[in-house]
N, C-alpha and C positions, 0 to 999 in steps of 0.2 A: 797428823799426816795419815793420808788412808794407806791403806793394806792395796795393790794393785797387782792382779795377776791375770797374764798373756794367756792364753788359749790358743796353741798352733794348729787350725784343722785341717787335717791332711786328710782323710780317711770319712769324718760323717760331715754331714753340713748343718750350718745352721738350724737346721730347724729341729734337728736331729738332737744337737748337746745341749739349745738355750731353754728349754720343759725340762730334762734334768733339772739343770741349776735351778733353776726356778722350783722347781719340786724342793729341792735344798735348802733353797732359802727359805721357802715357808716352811718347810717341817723345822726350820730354824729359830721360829717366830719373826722372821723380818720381814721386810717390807722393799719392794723393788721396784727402781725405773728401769726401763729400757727402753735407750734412745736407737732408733734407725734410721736410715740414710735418706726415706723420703715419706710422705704421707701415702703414698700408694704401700711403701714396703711398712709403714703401721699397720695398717689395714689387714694384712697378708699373715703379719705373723698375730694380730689379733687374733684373727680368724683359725687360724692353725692350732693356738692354746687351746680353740674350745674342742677342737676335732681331734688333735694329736692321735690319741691314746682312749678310746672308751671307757679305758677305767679309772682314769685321771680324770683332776678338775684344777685349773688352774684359774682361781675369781681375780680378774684382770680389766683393763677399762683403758678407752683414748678420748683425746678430745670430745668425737663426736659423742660416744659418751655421757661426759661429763662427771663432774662429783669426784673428783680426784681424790679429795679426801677419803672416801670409802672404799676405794680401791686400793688391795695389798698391790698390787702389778699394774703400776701405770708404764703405756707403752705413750712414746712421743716421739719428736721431730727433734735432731741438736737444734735449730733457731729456737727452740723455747727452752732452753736450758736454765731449765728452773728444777724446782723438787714438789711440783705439789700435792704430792700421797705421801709427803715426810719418810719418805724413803732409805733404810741403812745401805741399801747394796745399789751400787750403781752398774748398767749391762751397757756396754758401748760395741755396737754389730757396726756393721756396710762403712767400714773407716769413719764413722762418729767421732767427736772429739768433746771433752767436757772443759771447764772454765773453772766448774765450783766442785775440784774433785775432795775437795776438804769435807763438803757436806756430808760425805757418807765415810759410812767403817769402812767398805770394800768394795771395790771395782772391779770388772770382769770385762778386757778385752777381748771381745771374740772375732777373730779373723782366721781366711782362706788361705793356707799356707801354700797352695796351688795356683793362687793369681799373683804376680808381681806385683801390681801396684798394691794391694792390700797388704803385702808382707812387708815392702819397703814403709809405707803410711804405717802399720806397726811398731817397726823401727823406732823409726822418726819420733812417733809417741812415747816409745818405750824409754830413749833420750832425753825425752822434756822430763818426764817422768822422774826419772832418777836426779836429774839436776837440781827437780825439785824438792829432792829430798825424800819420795815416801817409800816405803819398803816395798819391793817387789816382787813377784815370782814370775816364773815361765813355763810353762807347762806345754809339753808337745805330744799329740797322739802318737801312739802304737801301734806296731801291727795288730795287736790285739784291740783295737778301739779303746785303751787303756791311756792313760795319762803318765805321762814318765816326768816328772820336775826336773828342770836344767837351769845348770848355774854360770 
């Protein structure tokens, strides 16, 4: 069973915590997908990895791309839910949903704790999720843009 843990972002967005983790993960030695909600919002956060930060570098790749395999950070679309960078960490943004969460060590939902339908779609997963057995955690920003775990 994978390791699954909620992300409630209250305070930065998206674009803001998913280069962290991603910095995490590679300095971790692993390997990452990140699926998003369309091919336009691939694109977007593609393009964001390379710019983020000037002093960061996060070596990432999509479809258009190509060569998944040589990519530590393949960004995709849920309809291809597949793993082709053999990926351990799975990133599920813009209420994404996965099939094959077994494939990887850990999962990272990240959702807008400030849109309702995002937090309810959370839920909902967070539900299947434990039905299905795999260990989970929850994580909710601070006022300090700090992570406080909630049980």
């Amino acid at each position: 069973m994978s390791d699954i843990n909620f992300y409630h972002l209250q305070r930065s967005s998206l674009e803001t915590v998913l280069p962290k983790l991603l910095e995490k993960t590679m300095g971790a030695g692993k390997r990452a997908m990140v699926l998003a909600g369309s091919a336009v919002k691939v694109e977007q956060l593609a393009k964001h990895l390379w710019t983020y930060e000037s002093a960061s570098w996060l070596p990432h790749g999509t479809a258009k791309d190509g060569s998944p395999q040589d990519q530590p950070i393949w960004i995709s679309e849920p309809e291809q839910d597949q793993n082709p960078n053999g990926a351990e960490f799975l990133f599920l943004t813009d209420g994404t949903t996965a099939s094959n969460l077994d494939e990887y060590e850990r999962c990272f939902v990240l959702f807008d704790g400030n849109d309702k339908p995002a937090l309810d779609g959370a839920r909902t997963f967070w539900s299947s999720c434990k039905q299905a057995g795999h260990d989970m955690a929850y994580w909710q920003q601070n006022d300090r843009n700090g992570w406080d775990k909630k049980q």
